[in-house]
N, C-alpha and C positions, 0 to 999 in steps of 0.2 A: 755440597749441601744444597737441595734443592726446595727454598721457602717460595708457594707462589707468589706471585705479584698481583694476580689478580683471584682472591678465592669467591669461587659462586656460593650463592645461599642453601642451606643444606635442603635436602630434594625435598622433603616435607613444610618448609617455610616458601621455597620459590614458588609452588602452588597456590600462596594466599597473594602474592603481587598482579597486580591487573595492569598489563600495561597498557595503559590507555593512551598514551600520545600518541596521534596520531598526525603532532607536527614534532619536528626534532627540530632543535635550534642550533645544531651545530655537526661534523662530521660524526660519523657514527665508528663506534669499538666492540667488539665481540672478545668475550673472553678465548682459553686455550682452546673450549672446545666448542667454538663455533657462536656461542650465544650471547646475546646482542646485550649490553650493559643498558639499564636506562636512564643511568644518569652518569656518562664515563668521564665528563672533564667538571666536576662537581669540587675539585681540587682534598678529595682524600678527609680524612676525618682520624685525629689520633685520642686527644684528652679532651670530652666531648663533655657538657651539663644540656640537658633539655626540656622543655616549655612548652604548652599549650596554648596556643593564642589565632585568633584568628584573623591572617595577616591579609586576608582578600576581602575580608567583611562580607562574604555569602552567607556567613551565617553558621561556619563549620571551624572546629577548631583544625587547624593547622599544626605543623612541628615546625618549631625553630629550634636550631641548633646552635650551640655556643662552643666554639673550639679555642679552649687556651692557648695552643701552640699559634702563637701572635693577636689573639684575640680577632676570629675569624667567626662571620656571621653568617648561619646557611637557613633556608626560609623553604620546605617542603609540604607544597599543597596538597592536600588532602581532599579526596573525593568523595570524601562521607559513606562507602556502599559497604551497609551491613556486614558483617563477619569478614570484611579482606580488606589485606593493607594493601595500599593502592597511594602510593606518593608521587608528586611531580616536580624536579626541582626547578625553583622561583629564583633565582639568583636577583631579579632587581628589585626586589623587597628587602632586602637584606640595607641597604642605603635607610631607609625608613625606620633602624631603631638608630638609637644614637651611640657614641661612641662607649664600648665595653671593655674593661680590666679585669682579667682571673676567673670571677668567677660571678654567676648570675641568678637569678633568684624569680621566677615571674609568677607573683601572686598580688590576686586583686584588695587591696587592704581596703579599700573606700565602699567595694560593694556595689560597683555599678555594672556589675557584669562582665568587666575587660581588666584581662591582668594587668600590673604596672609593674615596673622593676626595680628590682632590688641588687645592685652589684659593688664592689670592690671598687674604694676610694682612695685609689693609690695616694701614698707619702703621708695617709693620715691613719692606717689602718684600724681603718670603720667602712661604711656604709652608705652610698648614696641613692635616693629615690628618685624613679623618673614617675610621673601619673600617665597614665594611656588616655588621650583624650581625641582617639581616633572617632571619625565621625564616618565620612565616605571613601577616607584614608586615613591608613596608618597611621598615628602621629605619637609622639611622646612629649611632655613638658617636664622640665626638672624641679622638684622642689623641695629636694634635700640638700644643698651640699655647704660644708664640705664635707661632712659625718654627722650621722644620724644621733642624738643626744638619748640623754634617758634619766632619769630621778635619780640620784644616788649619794647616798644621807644629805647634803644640804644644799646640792646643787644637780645642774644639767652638766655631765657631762660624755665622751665619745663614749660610744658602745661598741669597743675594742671586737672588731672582726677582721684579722689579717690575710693577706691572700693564700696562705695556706689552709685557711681554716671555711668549710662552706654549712656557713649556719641554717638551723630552720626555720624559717617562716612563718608558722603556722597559729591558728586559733588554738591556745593551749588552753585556754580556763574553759574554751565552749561556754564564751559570751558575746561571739559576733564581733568579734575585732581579731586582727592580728598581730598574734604577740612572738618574741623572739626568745632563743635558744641558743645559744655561744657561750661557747672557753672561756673562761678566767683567761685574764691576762695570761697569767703565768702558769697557766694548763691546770692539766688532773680536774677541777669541778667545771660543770656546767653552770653559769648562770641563768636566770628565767627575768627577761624585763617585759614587765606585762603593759600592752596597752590601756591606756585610764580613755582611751576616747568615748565609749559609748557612758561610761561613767560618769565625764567632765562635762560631754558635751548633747548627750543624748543620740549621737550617729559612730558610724564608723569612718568616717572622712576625715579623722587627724593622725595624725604619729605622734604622739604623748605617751612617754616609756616610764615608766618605773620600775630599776631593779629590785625584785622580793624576794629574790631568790639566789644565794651564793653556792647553792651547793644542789641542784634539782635532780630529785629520782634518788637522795643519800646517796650517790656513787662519785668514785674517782676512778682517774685514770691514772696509771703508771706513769712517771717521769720518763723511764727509759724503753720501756716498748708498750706492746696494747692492750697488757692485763689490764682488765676491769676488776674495783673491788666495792664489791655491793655495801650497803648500810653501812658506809664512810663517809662522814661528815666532821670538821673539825669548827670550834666554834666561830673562830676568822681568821682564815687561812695568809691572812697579808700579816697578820703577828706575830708568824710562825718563821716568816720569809728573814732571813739574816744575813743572805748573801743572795747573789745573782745565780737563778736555777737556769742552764741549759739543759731548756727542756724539751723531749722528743716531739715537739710542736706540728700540729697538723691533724685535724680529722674532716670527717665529711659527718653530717645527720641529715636523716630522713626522719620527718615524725609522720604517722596514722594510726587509726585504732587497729591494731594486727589479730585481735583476737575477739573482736565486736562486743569488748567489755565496756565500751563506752570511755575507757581511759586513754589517752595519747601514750601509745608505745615511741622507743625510739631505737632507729638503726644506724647502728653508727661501725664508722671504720677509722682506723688510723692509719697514718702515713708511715711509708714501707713495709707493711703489712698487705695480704689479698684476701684475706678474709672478711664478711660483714659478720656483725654483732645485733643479733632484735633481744633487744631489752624490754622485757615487759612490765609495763607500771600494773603494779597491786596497791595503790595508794589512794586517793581521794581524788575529785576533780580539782578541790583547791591546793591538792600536798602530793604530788609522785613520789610513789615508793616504789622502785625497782627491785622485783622479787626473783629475778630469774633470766640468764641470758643462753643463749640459742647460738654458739659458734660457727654451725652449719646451715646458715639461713641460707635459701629458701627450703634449702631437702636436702638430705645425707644424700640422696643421689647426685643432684645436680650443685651444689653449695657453688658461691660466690669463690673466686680464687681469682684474683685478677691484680698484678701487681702494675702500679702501688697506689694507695689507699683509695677504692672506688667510692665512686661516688652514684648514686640513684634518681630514679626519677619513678611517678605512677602516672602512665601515661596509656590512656586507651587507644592502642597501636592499631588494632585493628578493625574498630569501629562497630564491638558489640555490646559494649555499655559499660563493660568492665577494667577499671584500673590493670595494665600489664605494668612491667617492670623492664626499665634500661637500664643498663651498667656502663659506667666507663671510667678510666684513672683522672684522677681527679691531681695526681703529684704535679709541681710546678718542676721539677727536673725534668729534661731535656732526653736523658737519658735510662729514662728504670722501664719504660712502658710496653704496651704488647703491640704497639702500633697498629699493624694491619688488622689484627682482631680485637681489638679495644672495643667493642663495643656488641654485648652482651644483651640480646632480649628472651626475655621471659613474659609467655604468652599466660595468661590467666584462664586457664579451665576451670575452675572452680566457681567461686558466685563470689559478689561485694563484700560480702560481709566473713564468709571461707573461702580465702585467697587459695588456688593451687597452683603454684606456679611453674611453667615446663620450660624449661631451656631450649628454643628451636633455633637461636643462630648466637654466632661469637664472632659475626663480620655485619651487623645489620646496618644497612645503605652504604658502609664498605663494599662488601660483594657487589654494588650495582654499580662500582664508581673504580676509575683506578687506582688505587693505592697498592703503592709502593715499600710502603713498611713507613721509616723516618727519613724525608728528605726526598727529592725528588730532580735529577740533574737532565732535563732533556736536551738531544740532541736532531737534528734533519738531518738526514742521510740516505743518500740511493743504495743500501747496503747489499742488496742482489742484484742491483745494474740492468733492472728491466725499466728503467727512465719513468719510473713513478717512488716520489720522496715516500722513505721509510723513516719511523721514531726510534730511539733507542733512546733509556733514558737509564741514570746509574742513582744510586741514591745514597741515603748515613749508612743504613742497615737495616735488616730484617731483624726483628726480637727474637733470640734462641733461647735463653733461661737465665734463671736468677738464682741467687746466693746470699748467705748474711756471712761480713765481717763483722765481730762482732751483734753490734744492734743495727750495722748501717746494710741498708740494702745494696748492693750491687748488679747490675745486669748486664746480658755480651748480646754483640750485635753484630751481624756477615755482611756485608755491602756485595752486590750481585747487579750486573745491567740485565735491563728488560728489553726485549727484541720484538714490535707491533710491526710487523710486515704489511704494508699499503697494498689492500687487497680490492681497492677499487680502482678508477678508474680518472687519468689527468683531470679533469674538470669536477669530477664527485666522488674525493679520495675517502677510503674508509679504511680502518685498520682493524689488526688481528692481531690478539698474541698469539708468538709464535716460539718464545723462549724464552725462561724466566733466570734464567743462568748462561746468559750469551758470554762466547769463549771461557767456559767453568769458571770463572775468578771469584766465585766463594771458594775455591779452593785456599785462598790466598789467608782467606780470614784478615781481611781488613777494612775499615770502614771509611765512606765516605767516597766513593768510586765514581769516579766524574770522565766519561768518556768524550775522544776527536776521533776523526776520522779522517784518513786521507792517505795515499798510497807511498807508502813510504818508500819499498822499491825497486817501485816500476816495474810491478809484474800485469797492474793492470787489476788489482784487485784493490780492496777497502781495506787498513790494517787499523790499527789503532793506538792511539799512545791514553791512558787513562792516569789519571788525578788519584790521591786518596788522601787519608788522615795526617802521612807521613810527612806530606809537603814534596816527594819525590814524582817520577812518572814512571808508568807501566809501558814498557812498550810488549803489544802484542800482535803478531803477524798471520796474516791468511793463507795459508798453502792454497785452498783452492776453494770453492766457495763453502762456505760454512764450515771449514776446519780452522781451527784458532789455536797458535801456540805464544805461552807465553816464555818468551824471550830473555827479560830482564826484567827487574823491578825497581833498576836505578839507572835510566837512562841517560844518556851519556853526562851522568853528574848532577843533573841540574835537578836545584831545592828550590825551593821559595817559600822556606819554614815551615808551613803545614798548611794543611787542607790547601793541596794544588787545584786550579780547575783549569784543565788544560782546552784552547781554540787552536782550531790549525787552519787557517785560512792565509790567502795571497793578500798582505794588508798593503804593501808598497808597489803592488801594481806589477812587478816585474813576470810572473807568471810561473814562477813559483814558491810552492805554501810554506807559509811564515809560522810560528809557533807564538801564541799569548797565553798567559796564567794567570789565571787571577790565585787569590790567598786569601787567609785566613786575615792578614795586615789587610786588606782592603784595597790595593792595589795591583798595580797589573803589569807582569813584568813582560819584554818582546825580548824576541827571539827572533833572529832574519834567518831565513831559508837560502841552503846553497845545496846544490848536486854532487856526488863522486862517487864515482862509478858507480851509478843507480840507487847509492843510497841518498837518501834524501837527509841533512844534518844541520845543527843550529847553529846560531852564533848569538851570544848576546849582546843586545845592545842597551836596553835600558831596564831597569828592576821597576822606572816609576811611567811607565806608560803615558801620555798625556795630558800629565799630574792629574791622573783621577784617580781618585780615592772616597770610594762611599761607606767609610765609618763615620759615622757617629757618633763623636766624645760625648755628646750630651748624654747618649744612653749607655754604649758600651765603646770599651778600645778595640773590638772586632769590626771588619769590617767585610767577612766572607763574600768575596766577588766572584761573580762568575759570568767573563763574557760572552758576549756574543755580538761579531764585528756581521753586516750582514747590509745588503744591496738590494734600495727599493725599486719599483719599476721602472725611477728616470735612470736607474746606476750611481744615485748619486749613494754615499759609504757612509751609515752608520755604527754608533753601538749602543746597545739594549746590554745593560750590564743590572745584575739581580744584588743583592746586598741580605746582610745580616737582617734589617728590620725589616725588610718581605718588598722595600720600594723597589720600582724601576727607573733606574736612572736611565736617561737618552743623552747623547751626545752627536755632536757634528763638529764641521769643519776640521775632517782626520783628514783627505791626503793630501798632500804636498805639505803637511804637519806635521808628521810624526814626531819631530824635535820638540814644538813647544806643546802649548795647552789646549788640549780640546773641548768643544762649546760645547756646556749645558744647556740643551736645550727642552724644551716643553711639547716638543710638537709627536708627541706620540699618538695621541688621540687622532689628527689630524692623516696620518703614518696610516693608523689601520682604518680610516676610514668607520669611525667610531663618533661618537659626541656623548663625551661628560664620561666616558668611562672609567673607574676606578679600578688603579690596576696594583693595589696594593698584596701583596699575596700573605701577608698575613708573618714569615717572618722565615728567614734563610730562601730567598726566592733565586730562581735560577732560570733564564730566558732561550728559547728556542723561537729564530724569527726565519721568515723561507716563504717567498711567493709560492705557495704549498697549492692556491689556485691560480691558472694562466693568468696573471694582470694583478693580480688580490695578495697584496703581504697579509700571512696570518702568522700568528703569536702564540705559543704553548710557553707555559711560568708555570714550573714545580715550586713545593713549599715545604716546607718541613713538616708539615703530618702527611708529604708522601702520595700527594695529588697535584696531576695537572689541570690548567684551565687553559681553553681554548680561547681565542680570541678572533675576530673577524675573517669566521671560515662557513659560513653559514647560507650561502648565494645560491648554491647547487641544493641546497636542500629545503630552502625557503623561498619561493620566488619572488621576486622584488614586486612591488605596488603597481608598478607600468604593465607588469605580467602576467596580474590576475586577471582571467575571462571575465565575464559578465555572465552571472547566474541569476540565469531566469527563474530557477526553481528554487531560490532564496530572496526572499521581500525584505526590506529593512525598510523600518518607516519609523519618525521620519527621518527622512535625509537631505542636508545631515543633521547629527544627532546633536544634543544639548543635554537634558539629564538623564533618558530614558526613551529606549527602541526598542520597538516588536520585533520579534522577529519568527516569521512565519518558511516553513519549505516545506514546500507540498511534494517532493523528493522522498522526504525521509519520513513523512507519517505514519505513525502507529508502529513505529521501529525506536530502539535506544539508540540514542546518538550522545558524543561527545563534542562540547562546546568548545573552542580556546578563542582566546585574542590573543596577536602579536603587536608587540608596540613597532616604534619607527626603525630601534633598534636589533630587529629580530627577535626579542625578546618575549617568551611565555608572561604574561599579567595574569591572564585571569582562565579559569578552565570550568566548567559545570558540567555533571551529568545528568543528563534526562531522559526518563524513563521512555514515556513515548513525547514523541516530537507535534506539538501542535503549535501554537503561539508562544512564543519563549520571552520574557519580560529580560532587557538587560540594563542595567541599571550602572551608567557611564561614567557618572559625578566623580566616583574615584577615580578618574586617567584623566592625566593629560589632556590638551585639546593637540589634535593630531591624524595624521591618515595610519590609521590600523588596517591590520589582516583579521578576519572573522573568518575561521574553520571551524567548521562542519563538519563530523566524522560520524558517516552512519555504517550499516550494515558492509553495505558493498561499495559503498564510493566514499571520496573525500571530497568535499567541496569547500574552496574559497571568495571571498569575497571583499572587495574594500569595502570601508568605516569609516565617515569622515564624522571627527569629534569636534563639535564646537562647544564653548562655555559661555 
């Protein structure tokens, strides 16, 4: 079964991306056929909600991403240029919202022009508010918590919104405040708690709820799956309640007027379901009445189908004034989703007010990034022996189809390794897919494929022994290059209950390679390496590794490890081992250890030659570490939505601060800076050029375009004080420059 690993944007959408960087922050990726990703270690995108905001303060909204799977934050600047999408991904803005659960909400309730947020307040299933009170930066204050209250009959109390459930935000009465939309407790009615602030207080600047509504638009929903039944209302539906309803809990709403009746339509989906639902209100501004629902929203031709239960956004994608439309699963299982294609845009042809909406991609800013489907296991390997490090990375699975037992959804899933062949060069490596199905083992139809490498025996080539769901190992061998058999699929015995994730590295120094596993238990069992007669075979010595174990009882009894033993440029031996909650754990002090306990240590930051880095990967992470440049350890961490992230591999492709020339034909005044520099280049006049700043950390801050190049105003107060990189990207040159920021 052949599922890419990495799908391009269909040819009609890849024509509206501008790619404008013309700095790259990190090793570069080409997909199968040759074409350069522009955002490849962006770490994958599966169960996606998104947001408009403007997270650079130029004055342009921006896309922020929210990925449930670990609750991961993605920040893509937006270059504002008329009718084309044109995104640049920001990774160090993503620090600058505060910490998020499930599921996220970003609408401005105060009215001062900058959204605020609205998200899931774990253990109290409600609602908490951050305000934006971004000025030259980003910034959020919180001042909701623990859950957001509301009038209901004689007191305040929670406005029951649980992480399954992603309510709406929005102005329903169309009187300048916003008011909210959510489940009954116990499902089937919507209720409506409307804001009293411009009422109480003359502005929109409070959160003052009152429930008026137990049953809004007269509609229910089914207990057990997502029939809607119109002008259904019971008088109080808690009277009715006699026993505890296990109910098929979970939907998503999207409210707008859909039909420029002036009324708040609403679209909604339920969980385990892939269909949307647009409900149209025929009712009053103070009373919805839902006269009629649409199962094939947006068009009989292209309708929503996305399991399980999407969730939306109207987001003007491509910067022509018009609301488009994003789709992605919105289910907190781990398991139902479309992974690598999760995410569904719908361009808006039509006008604001006559929505038409066209389906041009079911991988959008997937296709620019790698994703792997679910899960993401890398590994460093010279896999064709021409002395430049190859990636091979194994992952959960690719999404193949769905089914109902029952009312419950089910979905199946192939695990398959991916094969980027290092098609650059020692000092400025780039990769290339080059096989989405390395040694066929979707054959196998098993999930969870976690590949080593290492010559088992001694023909001189790469074999491999691979990990999977069963807890077992794959051994599979290389006749000659690139032919791959597999062998067995229970190698000589050895379990370690499930989810194996097998390292083959020399841990005791004797020179030859040792066998580690990590598991599903969260620890790591060894295996010592012996010879006979050219095969290469195990011995067990310990199941508990150097009593490490990165579960966490506080959240779960799993503690899916996966190591990685690996030698920085003094030789002194570490391990980068990845865990269930997405941490990186480091350790030292392993050799002449292996018996007792190995040091938790801190010093990874320090390792890659990084500061302040955050290297949480969001949740099932999995580490790849490899002096991958002469002198330079760099870091690649898969995640479970199926993307890697690069980490301090960035030197050959960014030159350091010592090694930028001196550009005459670029003025910065003054220098150095404090709030605000000109910047003049008599180079690039009367030509479009592109702006970027790089922080200390290599990192993209800030990017503009401008049409022609004359005196350029750049406005500092939001960085850092600090020596930046200032490129210049005109017609035919690039030009750099140092920054030195004072405050």
């Amino acid at each position: 079964m052949q599922k890419p690993a990495i799908v391009s944007i269909i040819i009609c959408f890849t024509a509206l991306f501008v790619a404008t960087g013309c700095f790259s922050q990190s090793v570069k990726v080409k997909d199968a056929a040759g074409q350069p990703l522009l955002f490849p270690w962006a770490g994958g995108l599966d169960a996606c909600q998104f947001g408009e905001i403007d997270v650079n303060q130029d004055g342009k909204n921006d896309l922020f991403v929210f990925d449930r799977r670990g609750n991961r934050k993605l920040c893509f600047l937006n270059t504002g240029i008329s009718g084309t999408i044109a995104y640049t991904y920001a990774p160090a803005y993503a620090a600058q919202f505060p910490e998020l659960e499930d599921w996220v909400v970003l609408a401005d309730y105060n009215k001062d022009g900058k959204p605020d947020i609205f998200t899931y307040s774990p253990g109290w299933a409600g609602m908490k508010v951050y305000r934006n009170t971004s000025g030259s930066r980003l910034s959020f204050t919180p001042v909701v918590y623990p859950y957001l209250k509301s009038l209901q009959g004689s007191g305040y109390v929670n406005i029951i919104s649980t992480n399954a459930d992603y309510p709406a935000i929005v102005d329903i009465d169309n009187d300048g405040d916003l008011d909210i939309l959510t489940f009954w407790a116990l499902g089937s009615f919507i209720e409506l708690h409307q804001n009293r602030s411009l009422e109480l207080y003359g502005h929109a600047d409070s959160l003052d709820f009152e429930k008026v509504a137990y049953c809004w638009g007269r509609i229910a929903e089914n207990d057990e799956n997502d029939q809607i039944y119109l002008d259904t209302c019971i008088f109080n539906p808690a009277e009715h309640i006699t026993e505890p309803i296990d109910r098929h809990r979970g939907s998503t709403m999207l409210v707008y007027d859909a039909n420029n009746s002036g009324l708040p339509d609403l679209l909604l989906a339920d969980v385990d379901y892939p269909n949307v639902k647009l409900l149209t209100n025929g009712g009053t501004p103070s009373s919805a009445f839902i006269i009629s629902q649409d199962t094939l929203f947006p068009s009989v031709e292209a309708p929503v189908r996305m399991f399980s239960m999407p969730v939306l956004a109207r987001i003007d994608v491509n910067n022509d004034g018009l609301p488009d439309l994003l789709v992605s699963p919105f289910d907190p299982s781990l398991s139902v989703t479309e992974n690598h294609q999760s995410i569904w845009l719908y361009l808006n042809t039509g006008t604001s007010s006559a929505p038409v909406y066209q389906l041009v991609s079911k991988n959008f800013l997937q296709g620019q990034m790698i994703d792997l489907g679910s899960g993401a296991y890398p590994v460093f390997v010279d896999l064709d022996k021409d002395g430049l490090t190859d990636l091979v990375a194994g992952n959960y699975g690719y999404y193949t189809d769905s089914w109902y037992e029952g009312n419950s959804l089910r979905s199946s899933y192939t695990s398959q390794l991916a094969y980027f062949r290092n098609v650059g060069t020692i000092a400025n490596p780039a990769f290339q897919l080059m096989d989405i199905d390395l040694g066929g083992l979707s054959s196998l139809q098993m999930k969870g494929l976690c590949p080593a490498f290492a010559d088992l025996n001694n023909d001189g080539l790469n074999d491999m022994l691979v990990g999977s769901e069963n807890g077992q190992l794959i051994k599979v061998l290389q006749s000659e290059e690139g032919s791959w058999m597999i062998e067995t699929t229970a190698f000589g015995g050895i379990s370690v209950g499930s989810w194996s994730a097998p390292q083959l590295f020399d841990l005791d120094g004797d020179q030859l390679t040792d066998l580690i596993i990590g598991a599903k238990n969260g620890k790591l069992a060894y295996y010592k390496g012996s010879r006979e007669q050219n095969e290469l075979l195990f011995t067990k010595i310990s199941d508990h590794l150097g009593n490490v174990d990165v579960t966490n009882p506080d959240i779960s009894y799993d503690g899916y490890s996966v190591p990685c033993f690996f030698r920085h440029t003094d030789n002194t031996l570490y391990l980068a081992i990845g865990s269930e909650q997405g941490q990186i754990y480091l350790f030292d002090e392993i050799e002449q250890n292996l018996g007792g306990d190995f040091h938790r240590s801190d010093a990874l930051n320090s390792l890659l030659d990084t500061t302040g880095q955050h290297f949480d990967a969001g949740m099932r992470s999995a580490v790849a570490a490899r002096l991958l440049i002469p002198g330079k350890l760099s870091m690649v961490v898969g995640n479970y939505s199926g993307g890697l992230e690069l980490f301090n591999a960035s030197v050959p492709v960014l030159p350091g601060t010592e090694d930028i020339p001196v550009q005459r034909t670029i003025k910065i005044s003054p220098m150095p800076v404090d709030r605000q520099a000109s910047i003049e280049c008599t180079a690039c006049a009367n030509q479009p050029v592109t702006l970027q700043l790089i922080n200390p950390a290599g990192q993209l801050v800030w990017q503009q375009e401008q049409q022609v190049a004359a005196s350029i105003t750049l406005n500092t107060g939001q960085f850092p004080s600090g020596v930046y990189i200032l490129v210049v990207c005109a017609e035919q040159q690039t030009m750099r420059v140092k920054i030195i920021i004072t405050h």
